[in-house]
DRENMAR-242470 format. One line per 2 residues: their letters; for each residue x, y, z of N, C-alpha, C, O. Coordinates in pm, 1 decimal, always signed. Layout:
A = X:Y:Z:X:Y:Z:X:Y:Z:X:Y:Z  ...;
This chain:
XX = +84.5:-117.5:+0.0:+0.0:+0.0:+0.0:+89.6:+124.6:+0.0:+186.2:+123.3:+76.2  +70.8:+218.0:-67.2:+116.9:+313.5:-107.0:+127.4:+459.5:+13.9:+28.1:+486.8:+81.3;
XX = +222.3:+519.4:+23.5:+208.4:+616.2:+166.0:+16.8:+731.5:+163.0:-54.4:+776.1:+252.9  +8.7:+733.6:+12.7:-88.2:+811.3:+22.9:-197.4:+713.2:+49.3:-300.3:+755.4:+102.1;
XX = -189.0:+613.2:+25.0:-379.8:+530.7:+62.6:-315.3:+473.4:+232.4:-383.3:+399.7:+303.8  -195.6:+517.2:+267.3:-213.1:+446.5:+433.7:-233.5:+575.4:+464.1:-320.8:+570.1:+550.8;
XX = -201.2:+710.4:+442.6:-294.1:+837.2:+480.2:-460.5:+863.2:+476.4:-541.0:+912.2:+555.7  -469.6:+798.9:+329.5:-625.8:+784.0:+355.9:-679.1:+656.3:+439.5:-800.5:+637.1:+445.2;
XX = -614.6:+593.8:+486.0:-647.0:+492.1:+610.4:-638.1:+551.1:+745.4:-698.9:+526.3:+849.6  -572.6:+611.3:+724.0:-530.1:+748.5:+856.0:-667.0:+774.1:+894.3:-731.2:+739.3:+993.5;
XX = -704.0:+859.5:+768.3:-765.5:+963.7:+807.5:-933.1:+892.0:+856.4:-1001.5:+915.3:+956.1  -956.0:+803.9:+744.4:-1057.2:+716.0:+788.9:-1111.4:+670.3:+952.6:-1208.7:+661.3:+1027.5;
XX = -980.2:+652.8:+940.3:-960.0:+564.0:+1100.8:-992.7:+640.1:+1212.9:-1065.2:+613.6:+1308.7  -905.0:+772.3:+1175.8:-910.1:+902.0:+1245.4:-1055.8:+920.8:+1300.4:-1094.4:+886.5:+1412.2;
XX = -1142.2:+991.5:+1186.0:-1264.7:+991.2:+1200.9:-1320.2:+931.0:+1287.8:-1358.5:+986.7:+1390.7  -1341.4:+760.4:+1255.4:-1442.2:+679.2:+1322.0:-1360.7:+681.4:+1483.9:-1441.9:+714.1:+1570.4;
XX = -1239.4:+657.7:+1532.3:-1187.2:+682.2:+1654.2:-1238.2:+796.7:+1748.2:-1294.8:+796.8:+1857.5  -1186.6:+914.8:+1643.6:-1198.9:+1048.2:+1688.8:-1341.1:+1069.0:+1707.0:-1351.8:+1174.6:+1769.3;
XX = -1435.3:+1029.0:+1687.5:-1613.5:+1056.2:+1686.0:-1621.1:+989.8:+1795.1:-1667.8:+1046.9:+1893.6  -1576.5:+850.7:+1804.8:-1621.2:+795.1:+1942.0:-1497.2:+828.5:+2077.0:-1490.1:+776.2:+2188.1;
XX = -1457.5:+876.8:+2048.4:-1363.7:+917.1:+2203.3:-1325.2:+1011.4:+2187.3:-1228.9:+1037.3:+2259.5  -1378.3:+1146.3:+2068.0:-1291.4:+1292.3:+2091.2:-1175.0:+1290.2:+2123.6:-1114.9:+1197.9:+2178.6;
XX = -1113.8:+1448.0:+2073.8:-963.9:+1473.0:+2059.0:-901.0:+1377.3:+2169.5:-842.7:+1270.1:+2153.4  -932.4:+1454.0:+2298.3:-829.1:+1367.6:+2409.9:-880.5:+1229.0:+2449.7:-823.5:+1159.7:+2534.0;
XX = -974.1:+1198.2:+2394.8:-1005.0:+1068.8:+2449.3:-925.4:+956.2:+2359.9:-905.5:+841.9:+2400.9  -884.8:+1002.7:+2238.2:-876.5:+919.8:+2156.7:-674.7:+877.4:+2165.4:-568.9:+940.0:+2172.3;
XX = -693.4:+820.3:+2162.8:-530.5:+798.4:+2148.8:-432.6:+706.2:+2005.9:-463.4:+595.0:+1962.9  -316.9:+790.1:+1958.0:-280.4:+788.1:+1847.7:-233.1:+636.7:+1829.7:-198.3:+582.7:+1724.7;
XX = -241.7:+571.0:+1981.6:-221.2:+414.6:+1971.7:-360.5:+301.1:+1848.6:-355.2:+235.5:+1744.6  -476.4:+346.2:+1963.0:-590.3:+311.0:+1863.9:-601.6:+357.2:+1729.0:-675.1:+293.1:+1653.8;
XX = -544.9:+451.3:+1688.5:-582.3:+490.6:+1540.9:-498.3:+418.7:+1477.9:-542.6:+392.0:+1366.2  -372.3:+363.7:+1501.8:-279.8:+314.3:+1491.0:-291.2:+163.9:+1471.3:-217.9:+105.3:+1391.6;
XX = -362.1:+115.8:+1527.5:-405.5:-27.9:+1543.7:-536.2:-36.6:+1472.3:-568.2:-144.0:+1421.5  -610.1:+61.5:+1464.6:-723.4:+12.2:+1377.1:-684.9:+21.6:+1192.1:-722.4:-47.7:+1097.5;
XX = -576.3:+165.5:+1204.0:-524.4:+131.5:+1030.0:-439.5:-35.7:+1012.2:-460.3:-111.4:+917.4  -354.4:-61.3:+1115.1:-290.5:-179.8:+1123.4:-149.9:-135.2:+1121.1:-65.6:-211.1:+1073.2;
XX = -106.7:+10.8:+1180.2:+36.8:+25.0:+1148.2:+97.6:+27.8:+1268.9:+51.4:-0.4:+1379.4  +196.6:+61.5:+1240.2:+300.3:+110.9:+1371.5:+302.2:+232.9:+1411.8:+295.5:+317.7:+1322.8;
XX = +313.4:+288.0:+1577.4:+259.6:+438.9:+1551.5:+399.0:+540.5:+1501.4:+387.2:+653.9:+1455.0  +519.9:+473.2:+1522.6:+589.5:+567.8:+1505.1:+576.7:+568.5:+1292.5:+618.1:+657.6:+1218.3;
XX = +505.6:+435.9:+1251.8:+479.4:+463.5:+1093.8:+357.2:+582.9:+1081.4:+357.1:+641.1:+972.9  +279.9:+615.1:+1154.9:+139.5:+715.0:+1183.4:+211.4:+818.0:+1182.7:+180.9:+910.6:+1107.6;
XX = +341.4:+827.6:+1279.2:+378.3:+1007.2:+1233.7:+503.1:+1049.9:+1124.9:+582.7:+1143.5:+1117.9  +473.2:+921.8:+1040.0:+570.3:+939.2:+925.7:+444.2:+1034.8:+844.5:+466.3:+1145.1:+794.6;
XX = +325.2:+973.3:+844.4:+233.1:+1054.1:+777.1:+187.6:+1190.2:+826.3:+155.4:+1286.0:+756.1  +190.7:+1181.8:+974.1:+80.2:+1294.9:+1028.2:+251.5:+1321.5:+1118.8:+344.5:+1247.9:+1151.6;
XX = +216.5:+1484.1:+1131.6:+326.2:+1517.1:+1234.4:+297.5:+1505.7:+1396.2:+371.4:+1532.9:+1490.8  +177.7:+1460.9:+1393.3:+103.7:+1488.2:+1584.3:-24.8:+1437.4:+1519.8:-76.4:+1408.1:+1411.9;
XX = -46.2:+1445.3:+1659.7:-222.6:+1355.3:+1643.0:-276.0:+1519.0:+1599.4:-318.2:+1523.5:+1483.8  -279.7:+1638.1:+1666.7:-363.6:+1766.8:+1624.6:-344.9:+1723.9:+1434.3:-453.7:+1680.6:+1396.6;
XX = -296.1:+1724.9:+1379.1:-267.7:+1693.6:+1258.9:-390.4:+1615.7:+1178.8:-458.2:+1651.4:+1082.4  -390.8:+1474.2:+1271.9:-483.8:+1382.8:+1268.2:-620.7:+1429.5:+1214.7:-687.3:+1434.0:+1111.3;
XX = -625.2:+1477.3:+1409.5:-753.6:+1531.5:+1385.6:-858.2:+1626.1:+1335.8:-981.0:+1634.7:+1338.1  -716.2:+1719.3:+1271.9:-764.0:+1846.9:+1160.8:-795.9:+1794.0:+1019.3:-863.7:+1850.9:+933.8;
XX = -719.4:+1645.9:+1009.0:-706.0:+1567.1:+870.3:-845.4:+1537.1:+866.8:-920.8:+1581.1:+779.9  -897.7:+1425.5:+1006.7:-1045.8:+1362.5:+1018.8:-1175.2:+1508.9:+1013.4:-1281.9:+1473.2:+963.4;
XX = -1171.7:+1623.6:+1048.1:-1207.1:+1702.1:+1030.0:-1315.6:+1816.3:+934.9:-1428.5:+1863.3:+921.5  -1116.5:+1810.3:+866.6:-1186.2:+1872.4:+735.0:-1245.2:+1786.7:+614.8:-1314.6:+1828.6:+522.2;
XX = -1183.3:+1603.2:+647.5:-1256.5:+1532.6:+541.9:-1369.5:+1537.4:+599.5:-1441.3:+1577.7:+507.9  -1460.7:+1518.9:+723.8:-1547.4:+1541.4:+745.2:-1635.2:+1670.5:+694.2:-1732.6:+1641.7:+624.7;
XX = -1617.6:+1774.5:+714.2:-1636.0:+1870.9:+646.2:-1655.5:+1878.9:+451.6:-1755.7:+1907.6:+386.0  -1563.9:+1854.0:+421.3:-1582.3:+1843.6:+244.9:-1700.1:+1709.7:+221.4:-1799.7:+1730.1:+152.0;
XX = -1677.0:+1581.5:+283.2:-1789.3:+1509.5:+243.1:-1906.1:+1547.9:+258.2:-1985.1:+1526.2:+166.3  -1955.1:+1621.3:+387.7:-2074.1:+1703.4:+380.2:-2097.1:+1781.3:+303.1:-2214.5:+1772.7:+267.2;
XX = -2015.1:+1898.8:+230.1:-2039.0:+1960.0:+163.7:-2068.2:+1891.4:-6.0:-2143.3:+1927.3:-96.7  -1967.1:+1776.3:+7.3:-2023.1:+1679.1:-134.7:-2156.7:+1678.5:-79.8:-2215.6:+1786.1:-90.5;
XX = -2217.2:+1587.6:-25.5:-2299.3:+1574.1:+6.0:-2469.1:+1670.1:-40.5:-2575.7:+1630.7:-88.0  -2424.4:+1789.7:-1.7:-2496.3:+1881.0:+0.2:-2488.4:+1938.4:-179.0:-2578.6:+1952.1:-261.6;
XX = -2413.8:+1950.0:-183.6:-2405.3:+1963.6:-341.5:-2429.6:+1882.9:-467.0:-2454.4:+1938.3:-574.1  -2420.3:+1715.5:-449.6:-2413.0:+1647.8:-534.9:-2595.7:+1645.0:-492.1:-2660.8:+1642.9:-596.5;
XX = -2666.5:+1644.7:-392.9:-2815.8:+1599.1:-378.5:-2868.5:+1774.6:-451.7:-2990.4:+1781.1:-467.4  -2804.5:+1881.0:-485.7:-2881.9:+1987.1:-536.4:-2866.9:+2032.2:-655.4:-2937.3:+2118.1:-708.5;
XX = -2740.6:+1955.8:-719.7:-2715.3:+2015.9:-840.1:-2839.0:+1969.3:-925.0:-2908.7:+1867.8:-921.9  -2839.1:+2107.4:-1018.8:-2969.4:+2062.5:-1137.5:-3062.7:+2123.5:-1036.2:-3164.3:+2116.8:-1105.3;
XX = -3100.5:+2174.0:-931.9:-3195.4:+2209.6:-833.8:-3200.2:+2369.3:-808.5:-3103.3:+2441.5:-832.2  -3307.9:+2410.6:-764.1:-3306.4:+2582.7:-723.5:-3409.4:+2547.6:-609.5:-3478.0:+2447.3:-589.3;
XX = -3395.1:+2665.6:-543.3:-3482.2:+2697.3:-445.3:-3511.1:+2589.7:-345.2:-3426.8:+2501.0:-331.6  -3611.8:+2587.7:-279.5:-3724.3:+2514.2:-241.1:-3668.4:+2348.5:-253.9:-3653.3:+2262.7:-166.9;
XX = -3644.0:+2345.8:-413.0:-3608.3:+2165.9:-409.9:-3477.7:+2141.8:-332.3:-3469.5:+2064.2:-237.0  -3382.4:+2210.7:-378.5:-3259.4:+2217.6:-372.0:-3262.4:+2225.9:-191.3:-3211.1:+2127.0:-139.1;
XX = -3299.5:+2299.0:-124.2:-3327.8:+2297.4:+10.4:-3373.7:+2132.3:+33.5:-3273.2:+2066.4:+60.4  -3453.9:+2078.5:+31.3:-3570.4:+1958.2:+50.5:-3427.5:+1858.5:+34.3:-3348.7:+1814.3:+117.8;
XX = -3433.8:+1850.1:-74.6:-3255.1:+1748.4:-139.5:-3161.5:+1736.1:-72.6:-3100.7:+1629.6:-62.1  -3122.7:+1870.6:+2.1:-2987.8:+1909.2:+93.3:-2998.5:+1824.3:+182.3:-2920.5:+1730.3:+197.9;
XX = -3107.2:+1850.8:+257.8:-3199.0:+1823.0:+369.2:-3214.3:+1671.4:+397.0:-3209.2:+1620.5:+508.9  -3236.8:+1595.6:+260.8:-3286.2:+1452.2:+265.9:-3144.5:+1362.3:+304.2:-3124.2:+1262.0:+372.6;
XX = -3039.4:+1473.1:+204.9:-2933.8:+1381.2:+164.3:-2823.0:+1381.1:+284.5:-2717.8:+1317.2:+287.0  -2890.9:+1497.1:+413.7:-2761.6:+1518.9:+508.1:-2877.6:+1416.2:+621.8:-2825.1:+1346.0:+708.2;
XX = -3003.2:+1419.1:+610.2:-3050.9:+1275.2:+661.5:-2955.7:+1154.0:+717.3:-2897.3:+1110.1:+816.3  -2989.4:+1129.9:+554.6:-2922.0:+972.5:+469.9:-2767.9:+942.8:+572.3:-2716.3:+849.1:+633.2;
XX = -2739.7:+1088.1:+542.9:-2559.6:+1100.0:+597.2:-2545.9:+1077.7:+737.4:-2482.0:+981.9:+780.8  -2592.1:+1145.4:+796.6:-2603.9:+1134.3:+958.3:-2674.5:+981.9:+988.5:-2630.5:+929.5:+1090.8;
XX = -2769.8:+908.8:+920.4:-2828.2:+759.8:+942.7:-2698.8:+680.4:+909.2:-2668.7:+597.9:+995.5  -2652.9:+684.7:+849.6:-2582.4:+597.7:+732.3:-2418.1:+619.1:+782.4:-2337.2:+529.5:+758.4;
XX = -2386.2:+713.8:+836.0:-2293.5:+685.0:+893.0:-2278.8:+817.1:+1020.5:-2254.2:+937.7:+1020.1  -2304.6:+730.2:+1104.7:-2307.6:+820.6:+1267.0:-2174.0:+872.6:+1309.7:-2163.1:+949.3:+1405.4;
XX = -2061.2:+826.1:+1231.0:-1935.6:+874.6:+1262.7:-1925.8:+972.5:+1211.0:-1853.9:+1052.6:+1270.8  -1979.0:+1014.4:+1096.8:-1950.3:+1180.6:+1040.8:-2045.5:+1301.5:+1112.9:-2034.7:+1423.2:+1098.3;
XX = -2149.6:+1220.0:+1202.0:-2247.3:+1344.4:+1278.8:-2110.2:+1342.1:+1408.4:-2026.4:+1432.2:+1410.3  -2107.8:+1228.0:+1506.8:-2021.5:+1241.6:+1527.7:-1882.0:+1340.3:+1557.5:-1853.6:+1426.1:+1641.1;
XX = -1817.2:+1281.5:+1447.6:-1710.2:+1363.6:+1438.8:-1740.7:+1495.7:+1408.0:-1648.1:+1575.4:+1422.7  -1827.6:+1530.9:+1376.3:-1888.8:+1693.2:+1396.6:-1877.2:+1761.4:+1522.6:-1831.2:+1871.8:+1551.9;
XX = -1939.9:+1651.8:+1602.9:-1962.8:+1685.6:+1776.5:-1865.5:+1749.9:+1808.8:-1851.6:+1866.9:+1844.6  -1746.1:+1605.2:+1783.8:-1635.7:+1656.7:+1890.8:-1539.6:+1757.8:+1828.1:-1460.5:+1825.6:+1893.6;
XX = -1549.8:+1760.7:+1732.2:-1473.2:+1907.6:+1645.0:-1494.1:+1991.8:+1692.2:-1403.1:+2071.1:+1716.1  -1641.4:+2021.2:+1734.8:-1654.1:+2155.6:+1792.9:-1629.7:+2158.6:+1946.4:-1613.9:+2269.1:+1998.3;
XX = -1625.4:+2047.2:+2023.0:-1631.3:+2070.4:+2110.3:-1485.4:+2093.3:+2134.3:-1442.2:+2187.6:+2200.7  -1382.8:+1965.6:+2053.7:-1252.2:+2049.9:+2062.4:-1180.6:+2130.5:+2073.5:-1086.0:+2132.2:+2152.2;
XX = -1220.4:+2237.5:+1974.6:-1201.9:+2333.1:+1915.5:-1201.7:+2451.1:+2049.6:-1108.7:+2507.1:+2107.6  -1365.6:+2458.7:+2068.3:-1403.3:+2522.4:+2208.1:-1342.7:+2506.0:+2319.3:-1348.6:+2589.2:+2409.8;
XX = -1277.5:+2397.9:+2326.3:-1171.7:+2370.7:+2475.2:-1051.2:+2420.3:+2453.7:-1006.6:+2492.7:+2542.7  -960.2:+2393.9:+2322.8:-885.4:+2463.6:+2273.1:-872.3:+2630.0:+2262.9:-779.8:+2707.2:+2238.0;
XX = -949.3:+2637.8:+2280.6:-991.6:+2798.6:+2237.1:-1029.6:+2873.9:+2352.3:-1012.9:+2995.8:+2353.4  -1096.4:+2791.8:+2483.1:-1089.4:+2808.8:+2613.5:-954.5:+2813.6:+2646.9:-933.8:+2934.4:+2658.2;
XX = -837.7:+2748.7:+2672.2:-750.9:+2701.0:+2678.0:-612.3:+2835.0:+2614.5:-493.8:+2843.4:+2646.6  -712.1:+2938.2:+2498.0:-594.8:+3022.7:+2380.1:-597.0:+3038.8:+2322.2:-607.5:+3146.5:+2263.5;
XX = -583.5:+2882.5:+2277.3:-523.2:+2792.7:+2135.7:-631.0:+2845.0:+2012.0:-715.2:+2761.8:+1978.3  -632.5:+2943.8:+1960.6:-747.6:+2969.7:+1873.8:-714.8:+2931.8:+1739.3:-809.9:+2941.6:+1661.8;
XX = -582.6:+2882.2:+1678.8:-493.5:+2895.9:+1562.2:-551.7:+2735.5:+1546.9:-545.4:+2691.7:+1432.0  -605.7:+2646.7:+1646.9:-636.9:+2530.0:+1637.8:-761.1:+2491.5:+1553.4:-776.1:+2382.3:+1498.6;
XX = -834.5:+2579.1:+1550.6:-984.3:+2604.2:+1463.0:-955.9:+2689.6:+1360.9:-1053.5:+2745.5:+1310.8  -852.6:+2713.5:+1318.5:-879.6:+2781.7:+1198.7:-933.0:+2686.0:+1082.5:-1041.4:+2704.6:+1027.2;
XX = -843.0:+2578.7:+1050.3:-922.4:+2486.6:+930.8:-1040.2:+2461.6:+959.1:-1126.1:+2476.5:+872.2  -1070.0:+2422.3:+1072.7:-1228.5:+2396.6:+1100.0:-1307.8:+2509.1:+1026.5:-1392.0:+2495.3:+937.8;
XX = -1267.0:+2609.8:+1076.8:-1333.4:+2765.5:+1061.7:-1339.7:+2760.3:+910.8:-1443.9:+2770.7:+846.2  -1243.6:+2746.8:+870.8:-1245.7:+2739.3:+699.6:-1338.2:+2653.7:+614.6:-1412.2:+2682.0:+520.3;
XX = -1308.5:+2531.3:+682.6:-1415.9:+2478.1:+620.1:-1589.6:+2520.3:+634.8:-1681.4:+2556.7:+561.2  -1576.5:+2503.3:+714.0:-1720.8:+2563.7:+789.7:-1778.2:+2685.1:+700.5:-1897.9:+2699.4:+675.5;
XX = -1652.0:+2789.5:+646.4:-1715.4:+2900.6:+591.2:-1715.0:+2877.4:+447.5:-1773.1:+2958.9:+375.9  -1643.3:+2753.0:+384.6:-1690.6:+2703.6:+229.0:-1805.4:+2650.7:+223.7:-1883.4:+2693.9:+138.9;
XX = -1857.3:+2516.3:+334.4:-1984.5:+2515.0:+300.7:-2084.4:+2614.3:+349.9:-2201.7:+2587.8:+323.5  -2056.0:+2740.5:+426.7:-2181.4:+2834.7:+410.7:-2172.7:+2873.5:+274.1:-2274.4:+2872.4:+204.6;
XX = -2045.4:+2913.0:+220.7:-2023.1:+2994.7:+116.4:-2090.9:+2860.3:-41.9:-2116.6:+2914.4:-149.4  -2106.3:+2730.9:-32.9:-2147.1:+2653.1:-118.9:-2318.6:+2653.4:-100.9:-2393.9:+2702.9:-184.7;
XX = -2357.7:+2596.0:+10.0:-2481.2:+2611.5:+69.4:-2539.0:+2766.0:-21.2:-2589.6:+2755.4:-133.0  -2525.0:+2875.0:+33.5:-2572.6:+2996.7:+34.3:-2603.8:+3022.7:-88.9:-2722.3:+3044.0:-114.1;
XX = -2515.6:+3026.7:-183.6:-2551.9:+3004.1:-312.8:-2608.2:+2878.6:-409.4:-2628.6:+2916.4:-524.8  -2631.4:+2765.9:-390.1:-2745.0:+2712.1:-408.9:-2863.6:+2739.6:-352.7:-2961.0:+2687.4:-406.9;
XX = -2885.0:+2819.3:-242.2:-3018.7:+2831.5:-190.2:-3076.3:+2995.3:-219.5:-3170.8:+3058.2:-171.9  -2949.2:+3036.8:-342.1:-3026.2:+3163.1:-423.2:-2973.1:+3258.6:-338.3:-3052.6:+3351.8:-326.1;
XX = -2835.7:+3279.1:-252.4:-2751.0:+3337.3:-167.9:-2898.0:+3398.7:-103.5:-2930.9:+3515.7:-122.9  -2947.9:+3341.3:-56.0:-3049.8:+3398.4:+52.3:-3010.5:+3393.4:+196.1:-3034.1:+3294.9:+266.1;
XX = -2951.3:+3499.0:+238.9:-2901.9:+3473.6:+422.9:-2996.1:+3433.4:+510.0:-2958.0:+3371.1:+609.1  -3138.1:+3460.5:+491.6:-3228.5:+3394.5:+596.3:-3245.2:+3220.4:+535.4:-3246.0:+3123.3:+611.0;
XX = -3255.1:+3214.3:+412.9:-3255.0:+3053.4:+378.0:-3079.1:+3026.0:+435.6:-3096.9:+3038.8:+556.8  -3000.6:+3011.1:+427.0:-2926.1:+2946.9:+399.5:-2882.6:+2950.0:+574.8:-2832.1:+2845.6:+616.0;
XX = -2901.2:+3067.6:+679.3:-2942.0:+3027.1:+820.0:-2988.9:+2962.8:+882.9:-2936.8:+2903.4:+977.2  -3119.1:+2956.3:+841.5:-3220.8:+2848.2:+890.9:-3178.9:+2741.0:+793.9:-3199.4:+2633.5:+850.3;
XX = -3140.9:+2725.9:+701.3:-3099.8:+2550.3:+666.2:-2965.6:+2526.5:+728.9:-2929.8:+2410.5:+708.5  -2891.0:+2587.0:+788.7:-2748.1:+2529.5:+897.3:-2788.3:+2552.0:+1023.5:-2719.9:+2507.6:+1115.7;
XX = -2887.4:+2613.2:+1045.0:-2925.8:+2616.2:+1227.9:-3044.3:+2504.1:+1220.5:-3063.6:+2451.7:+1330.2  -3119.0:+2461.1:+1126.8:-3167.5:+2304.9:+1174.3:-3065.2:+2179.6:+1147.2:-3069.7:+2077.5:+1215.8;
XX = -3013.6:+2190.2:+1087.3:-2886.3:+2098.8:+1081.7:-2817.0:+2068.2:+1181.0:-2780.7:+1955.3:+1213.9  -2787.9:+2207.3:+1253.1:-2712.5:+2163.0:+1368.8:-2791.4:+2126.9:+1485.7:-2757.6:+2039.6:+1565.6;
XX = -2905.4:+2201.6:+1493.8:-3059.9:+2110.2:+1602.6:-3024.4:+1967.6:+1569.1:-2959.4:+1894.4:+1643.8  -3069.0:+1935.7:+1458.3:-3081.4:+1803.3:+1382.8:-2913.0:+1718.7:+1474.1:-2905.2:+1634.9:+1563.9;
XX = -2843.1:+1767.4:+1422.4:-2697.6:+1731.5:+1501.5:-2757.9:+1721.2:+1652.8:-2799.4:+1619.3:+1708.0  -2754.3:+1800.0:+1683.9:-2786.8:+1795.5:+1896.8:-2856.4:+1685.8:+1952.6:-2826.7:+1603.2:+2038.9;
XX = -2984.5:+1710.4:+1862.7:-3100.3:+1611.4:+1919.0:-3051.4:+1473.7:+1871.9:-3069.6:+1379.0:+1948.3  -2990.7:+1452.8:+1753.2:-2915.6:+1288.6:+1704.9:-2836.5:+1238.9:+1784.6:-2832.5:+1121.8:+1822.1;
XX = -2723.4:+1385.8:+1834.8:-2600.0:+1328.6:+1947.8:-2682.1:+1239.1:+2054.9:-2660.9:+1123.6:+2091.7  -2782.0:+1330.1:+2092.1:-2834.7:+1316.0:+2224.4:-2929.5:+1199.6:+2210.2:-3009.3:+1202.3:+2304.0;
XX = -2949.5:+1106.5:+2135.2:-2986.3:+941.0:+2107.0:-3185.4:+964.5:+2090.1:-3276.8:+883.9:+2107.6  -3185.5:+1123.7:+2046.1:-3332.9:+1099.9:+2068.9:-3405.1:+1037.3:+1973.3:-3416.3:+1102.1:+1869.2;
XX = -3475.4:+895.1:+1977.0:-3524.1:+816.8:+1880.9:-3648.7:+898.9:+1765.5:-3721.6:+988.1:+1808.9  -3654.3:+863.9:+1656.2:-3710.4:+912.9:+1553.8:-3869.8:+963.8:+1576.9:-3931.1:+1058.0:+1526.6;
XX = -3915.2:+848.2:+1686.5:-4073.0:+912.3:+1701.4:-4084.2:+974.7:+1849.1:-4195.6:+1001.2:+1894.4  -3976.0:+996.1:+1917.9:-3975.6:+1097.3:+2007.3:-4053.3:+1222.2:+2001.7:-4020.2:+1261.6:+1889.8;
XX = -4143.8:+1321.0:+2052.9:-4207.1:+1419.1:+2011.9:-4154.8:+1520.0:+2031.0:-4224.2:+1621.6:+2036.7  -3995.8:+1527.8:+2049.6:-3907.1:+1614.1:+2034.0:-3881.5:+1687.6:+1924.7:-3854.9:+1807.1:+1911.8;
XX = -3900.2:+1546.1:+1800.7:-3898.5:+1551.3:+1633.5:-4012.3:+1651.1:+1586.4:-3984.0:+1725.2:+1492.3  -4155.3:+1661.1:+1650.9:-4246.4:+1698.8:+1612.2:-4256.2:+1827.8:+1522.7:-4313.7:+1828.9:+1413.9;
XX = -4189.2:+1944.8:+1584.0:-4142.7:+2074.7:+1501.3:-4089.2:+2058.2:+1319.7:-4102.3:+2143.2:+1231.6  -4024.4:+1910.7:+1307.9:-3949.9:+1859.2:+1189.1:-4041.4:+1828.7:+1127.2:-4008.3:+1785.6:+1016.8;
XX = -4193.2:+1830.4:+1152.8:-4280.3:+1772.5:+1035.4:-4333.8:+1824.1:+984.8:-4398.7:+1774.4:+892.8  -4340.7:+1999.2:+1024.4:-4415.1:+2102.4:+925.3:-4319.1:+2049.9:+781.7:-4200.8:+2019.7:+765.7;
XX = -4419.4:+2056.6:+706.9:-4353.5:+2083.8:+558.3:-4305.2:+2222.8:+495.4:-4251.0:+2250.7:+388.5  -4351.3:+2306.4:+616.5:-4286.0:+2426.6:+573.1:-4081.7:+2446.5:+654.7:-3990.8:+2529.4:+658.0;
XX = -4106.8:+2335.3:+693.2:-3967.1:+2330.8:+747.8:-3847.4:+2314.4:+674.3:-3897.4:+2222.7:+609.1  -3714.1:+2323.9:+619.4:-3646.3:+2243.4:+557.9:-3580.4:+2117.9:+580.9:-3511.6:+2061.8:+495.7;
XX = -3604.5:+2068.7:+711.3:-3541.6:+1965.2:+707.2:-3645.6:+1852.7:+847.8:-3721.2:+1902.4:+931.2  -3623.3:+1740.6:+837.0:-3719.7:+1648.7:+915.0:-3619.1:+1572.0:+966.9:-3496.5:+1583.1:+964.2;
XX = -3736.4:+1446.8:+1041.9:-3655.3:+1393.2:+1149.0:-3584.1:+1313.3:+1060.8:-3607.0:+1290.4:+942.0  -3470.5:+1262.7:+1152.9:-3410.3:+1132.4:+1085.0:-3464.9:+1032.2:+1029.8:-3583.7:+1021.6:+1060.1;
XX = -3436.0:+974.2:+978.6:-3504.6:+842.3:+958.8:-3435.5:+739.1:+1037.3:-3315.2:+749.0:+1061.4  -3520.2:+622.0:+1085.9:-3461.6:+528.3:+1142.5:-3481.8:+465.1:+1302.5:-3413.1:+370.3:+1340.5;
């Protein structure tokens, strides 16, 4: 295997680790053992675990934004919202490590940043402001659409972290159809 696909094993690994035990919980041993390497071979790729977890991160970040883009292209308005909506569903059901690793990014970040360290969220920050900046303009650069479709997203995020099952009547607000986005499925 080639140094760049044991990076993308990295980063993989990264992710699903880093979602279930956050920055400090996670240790560069387990990521290490779940790609199948050696750790001092882990920082041939990555210089430090912060590395890691900016790597698991921002791929987190761009797949959402695939995500969000590949379900709207060919779409305007209204659909293109509904699509976004269905397809960041699908994403968060389908694989709980990328809602996840959302969590603890931010919560990272925020401890880090408690802590000073603000230079630690900048990629986060970056990414974060391509998919407003992708989002916004599929939804017809409308700042009140493209608000309210990342502030139910991240509800949508909270209430998922927090294990609340699909017919919970927590969900209930998610079923206006004037809403953009609904409960999970599942």
């Amino acid at each position: 295997m080639s140094a760049e696909d044991r990076r993308e094993s990295v980063v993989r690994a990264a992710i699903t680790e880093f979602a279930r035990g956050g920055y400090h919980g996670t240790s560069t041993e387990a990521i290490a053992k779940r790609v199948g390497v050696s750790q001092p071979y882990l920082f041939r790729l990555f210089p430090n675990k912060q590395a890691m977890f900016l790597a698991a991160s921002e791929r987190c970040l761009v797949e959402t934004r695939k995500v969000f883009m590949e379900a709207a292209e060919g779409l305007e308005g209204e659909e293109a919202l509904h699509a976004m909506a269905a397809a960041y569903q699908r994403l968060i059901v389908d694989d709980a490590d990328k809602l996840l690793m959302q969590m603890q990014m931010y919560a990272a970040i925020a401890a880090a940043e408690a802590s000073g360290d603000r230079e630690f969220g900048e990629s986060v920050r970056r990414g974060w402001v391509r998919m407003w900046d992708e989002v916004h303009l599929v939804l017809g650069a409308d700042q009140n659409e493209t608000t309210t479709f990342l502030a139910y997203g991240m509800l949508i995020n909270t209430l998922a972290s927090l294990g609340f099952p699909a017919d919970h009547r927590i969900w209930s607000g998610f079923y206006d159809s004037s809403k953009p986005v609904g409960p999970p499925a599942g």
